[in-house]
C-alpha positions as CSV (number, residue, x, y, z in Angstrom):
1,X,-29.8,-104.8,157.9
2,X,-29.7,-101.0,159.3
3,X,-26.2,-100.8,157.1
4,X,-28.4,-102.0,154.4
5,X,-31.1,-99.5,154.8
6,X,-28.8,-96.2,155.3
7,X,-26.9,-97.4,151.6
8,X,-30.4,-97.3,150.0
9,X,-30.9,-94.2,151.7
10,X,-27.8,-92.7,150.4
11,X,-28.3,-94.0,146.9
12,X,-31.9,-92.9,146.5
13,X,-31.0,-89.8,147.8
14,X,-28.8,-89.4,145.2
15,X,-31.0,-90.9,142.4
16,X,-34.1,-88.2,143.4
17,X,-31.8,-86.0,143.7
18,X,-30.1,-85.3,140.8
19,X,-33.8,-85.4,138.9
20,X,-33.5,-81.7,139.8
21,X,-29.9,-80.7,140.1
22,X,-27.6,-81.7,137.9
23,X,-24.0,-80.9,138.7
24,X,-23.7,-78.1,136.2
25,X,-26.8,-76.7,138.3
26,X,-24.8,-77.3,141.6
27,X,-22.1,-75.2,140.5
28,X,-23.9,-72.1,140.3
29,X,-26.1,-72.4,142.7
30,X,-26.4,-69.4,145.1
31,X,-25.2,-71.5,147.9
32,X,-24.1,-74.4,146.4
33,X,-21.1,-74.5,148.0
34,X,-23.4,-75.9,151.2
35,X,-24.6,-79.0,150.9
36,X,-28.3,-80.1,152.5
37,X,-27.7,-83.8,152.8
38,X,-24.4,-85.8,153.5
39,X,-25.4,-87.7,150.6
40,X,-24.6,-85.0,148.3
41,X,-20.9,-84.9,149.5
42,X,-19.4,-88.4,148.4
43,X,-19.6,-89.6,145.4
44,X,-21.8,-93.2,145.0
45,X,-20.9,-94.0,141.5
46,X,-17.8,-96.5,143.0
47,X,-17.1,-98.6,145.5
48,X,-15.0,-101.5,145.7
49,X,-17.4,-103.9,144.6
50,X,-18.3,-102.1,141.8
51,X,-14.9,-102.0,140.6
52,X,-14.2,-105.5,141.9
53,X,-17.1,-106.3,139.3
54,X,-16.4,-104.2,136.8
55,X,-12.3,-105.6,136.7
56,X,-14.1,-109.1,136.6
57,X,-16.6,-108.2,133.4
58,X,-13.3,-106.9,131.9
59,X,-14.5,-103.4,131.5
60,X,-11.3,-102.0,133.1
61,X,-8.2,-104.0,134.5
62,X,-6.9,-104.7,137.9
63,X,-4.4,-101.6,137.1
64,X,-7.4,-99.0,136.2
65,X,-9.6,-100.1,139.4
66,X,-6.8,-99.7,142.5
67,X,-5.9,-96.1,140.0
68,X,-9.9,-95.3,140.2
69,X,-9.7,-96.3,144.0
70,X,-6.5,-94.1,144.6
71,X,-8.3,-91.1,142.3
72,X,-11.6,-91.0,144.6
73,X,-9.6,-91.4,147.6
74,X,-7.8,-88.1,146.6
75,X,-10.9,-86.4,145.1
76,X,-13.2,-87.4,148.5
77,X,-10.4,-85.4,150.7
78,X,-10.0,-82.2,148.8
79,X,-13.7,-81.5,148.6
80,X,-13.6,-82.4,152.1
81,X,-11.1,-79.6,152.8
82,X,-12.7,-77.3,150.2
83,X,-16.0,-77.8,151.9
84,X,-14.3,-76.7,155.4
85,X,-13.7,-74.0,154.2
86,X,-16.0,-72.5,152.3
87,X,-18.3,-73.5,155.1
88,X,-16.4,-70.9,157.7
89,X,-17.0,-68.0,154.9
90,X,-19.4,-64.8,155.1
91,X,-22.1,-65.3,152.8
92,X,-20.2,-62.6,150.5
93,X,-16.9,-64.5,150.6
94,X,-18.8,-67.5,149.4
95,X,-20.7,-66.2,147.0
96,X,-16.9,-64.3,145.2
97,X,-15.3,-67.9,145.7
98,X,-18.2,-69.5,144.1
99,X,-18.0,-67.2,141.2
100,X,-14.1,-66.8,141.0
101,X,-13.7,-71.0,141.0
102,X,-16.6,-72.6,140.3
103,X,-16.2,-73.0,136.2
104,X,-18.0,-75.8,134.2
105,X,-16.0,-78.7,135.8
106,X,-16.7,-82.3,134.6
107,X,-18.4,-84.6,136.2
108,X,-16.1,-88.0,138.0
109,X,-16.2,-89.9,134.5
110,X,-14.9,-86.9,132.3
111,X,-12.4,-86.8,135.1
112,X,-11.5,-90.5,135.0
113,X,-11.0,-90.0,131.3
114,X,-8.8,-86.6,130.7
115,X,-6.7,-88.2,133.7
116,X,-6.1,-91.2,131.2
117,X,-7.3,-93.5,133.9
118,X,-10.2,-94.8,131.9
119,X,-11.3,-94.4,128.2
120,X,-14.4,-92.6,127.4
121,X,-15.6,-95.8,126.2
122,X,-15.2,-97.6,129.4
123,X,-16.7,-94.5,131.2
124,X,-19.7,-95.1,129.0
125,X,-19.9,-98.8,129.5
126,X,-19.9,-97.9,133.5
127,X,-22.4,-95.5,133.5
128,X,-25.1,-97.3,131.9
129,X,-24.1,-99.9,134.4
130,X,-24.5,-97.9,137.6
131,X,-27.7,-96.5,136.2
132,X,-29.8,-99.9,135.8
133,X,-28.2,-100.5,139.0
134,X,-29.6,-97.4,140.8
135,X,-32.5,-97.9,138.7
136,X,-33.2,-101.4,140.4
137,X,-32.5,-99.9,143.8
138,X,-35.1,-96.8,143.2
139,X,-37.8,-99.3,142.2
140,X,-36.6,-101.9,144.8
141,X,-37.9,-99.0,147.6
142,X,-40.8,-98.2,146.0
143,X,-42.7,-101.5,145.2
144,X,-41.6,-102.2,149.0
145,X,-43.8,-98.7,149.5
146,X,-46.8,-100.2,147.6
147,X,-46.4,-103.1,149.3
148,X,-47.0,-101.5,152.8
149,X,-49.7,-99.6,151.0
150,X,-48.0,-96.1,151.3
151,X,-48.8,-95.8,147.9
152,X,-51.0,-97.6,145.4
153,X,-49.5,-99.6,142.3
154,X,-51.4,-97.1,139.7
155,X,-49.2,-94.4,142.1
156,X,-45.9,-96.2,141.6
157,X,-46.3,-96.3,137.4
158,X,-47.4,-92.7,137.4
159,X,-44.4,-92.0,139.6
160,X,-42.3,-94.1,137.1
161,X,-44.0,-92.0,134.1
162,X,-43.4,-88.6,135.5
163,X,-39.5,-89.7,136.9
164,X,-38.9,-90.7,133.1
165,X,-40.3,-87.3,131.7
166,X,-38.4,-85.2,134.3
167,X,-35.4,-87.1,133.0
168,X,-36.0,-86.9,129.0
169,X,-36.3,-82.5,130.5
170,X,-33.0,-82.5,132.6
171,X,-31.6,-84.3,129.4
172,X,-32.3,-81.1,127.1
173,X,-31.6,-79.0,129.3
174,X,-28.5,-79.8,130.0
175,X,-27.8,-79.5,126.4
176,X,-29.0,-75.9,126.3
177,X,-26.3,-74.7,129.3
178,X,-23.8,-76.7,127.9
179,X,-24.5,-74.3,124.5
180,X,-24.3,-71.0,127.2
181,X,-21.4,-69.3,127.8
182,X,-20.3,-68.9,131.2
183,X,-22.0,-65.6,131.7
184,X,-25.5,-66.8,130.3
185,X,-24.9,-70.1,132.1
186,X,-24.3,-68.2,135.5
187,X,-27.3,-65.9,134.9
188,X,-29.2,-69.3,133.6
189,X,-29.2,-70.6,137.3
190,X,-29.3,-67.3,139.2
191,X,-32.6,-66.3,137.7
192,X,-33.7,-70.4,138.1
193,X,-32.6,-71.7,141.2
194,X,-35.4,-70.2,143.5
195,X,-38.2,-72.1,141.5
196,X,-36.2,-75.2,142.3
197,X,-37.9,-77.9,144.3
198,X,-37.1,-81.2,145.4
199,X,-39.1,-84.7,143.3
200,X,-41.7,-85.1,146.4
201,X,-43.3,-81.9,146.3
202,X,-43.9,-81.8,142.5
203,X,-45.4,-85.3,142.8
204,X,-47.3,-83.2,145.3
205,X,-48.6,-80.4,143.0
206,X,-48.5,-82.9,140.0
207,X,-51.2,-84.7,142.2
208,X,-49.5,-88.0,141.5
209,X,-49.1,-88.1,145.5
210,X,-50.4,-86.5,148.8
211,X,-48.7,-84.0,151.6
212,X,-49.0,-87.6,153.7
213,X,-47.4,-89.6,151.0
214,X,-44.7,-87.6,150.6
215,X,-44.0,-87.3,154.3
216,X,-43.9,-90.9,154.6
217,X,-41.6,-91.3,151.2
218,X,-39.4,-88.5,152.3
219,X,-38.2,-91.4,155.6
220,X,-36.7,-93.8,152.8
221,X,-36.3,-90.9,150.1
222,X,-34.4,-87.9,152.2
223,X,-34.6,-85.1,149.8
224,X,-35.4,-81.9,151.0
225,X,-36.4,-78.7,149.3
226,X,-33.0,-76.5,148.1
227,X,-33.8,-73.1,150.4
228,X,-31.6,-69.9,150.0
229,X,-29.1,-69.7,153.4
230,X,-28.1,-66.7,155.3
């Protein structure tokens, strides 16, 4: 049960989270080479039941899943070591690195697919998969909210409305820096990323939820406001 309870942790972490940063938005980040949760350093699109499952809908073979398997394997370990050491860095050497390495880089699918490991088909076909199944794990929490009465049901489909809208918003945007060159999509984020803040607290101001509600949702929804460091 407590193994149960950390995985729907992690994954709603991860959901919530990426409402407000997508990876392009990570990558020039002022400190994004810091992350604020261990969530946001392993990557939950696979596991091996997911591939297990996705070998046994036929969506990839046998061959592609223990490749995918291998590929994470080696991905999980070099942003391990990368993270090392950026983290013993001055805030200046950080912030050169940052800038000299961190390019537009694809996200784990476009990855899958230039290695030839997947088609962009099947990368498609996965996605949508892990998306109603995330989807199902977000709501999963938060009925189980209005069912201890943290929040009421008329909460949960406002929630639901403004999660969709913030959605449909990331979904242009990232559109519009995907247009940007590198230079406008660098200054994009440094004249952005202070406004951030995390899902809860717009809820907050949105007055969809209270400062209570959110401190109770922030215990099975662990996202914190993104702060400048150093």
């Amino acid at each position: 049960m407590e193994k149960r309870n950390l995985a729907v942790k992690i994954v709603t972490a991860v959901i919530v989270g990426t409402l407000l940063f997508p990876p392009t938005a990570r990558a020039y980040s002022p400190n994004g080479a810091k992350p604020h949760h261990k969530a946001s350093v392993k990557h939950k699109g696979f596991n091996k039941p997911d591939l297990q499952r996705f070998v046994d809908e036929k969506i990839i073979t046998q061959e592609q899943a223990e490749k995918i398997e291998a590929f994470l394997k080696k991905r999980a370990e070099e942003k391990k070591a990368e993270l090392e050491k950026i983290k013993n860095m001055s805030k200046e050497e950080r912030e050169n690195y940052i800038r000299e390495n961190y390019k537009t880089r694809p996200d784990i699918f476009g990855d899958l697919v230039s290695s030839k490991i997947i088609t962009s088909e099947q990368a498609q076909k996965i996605k949508e998969i892990i998306s109603r199944h995330h989807g199902d794990i977000l709501q999963e929490v938060l009925k189980n909210e209005v069912s201890k009465g943290t929040i009421s049901q008329e909460q949960l489909d406002k929630i639901n409305e403004f999660v969709k809208k913030k959605k449909e918003e990331l979904k242009l945007e990232k559109e519009k820096i995907k247009a940007m060159s590198e230079a406008e999509r660098k200054a994009y984020w440094q004249a952005n990323y202070k406004n951030r803040t995390d899902i809860l607290t717009e809820l907050v101001n949105s007055g969809i939820i209270t400062e209570q509600q959110k401190e109770e949702l922030s215990k099975v929804l662990p996202i914190h406001p993104h702060k400048n460091e150093r």
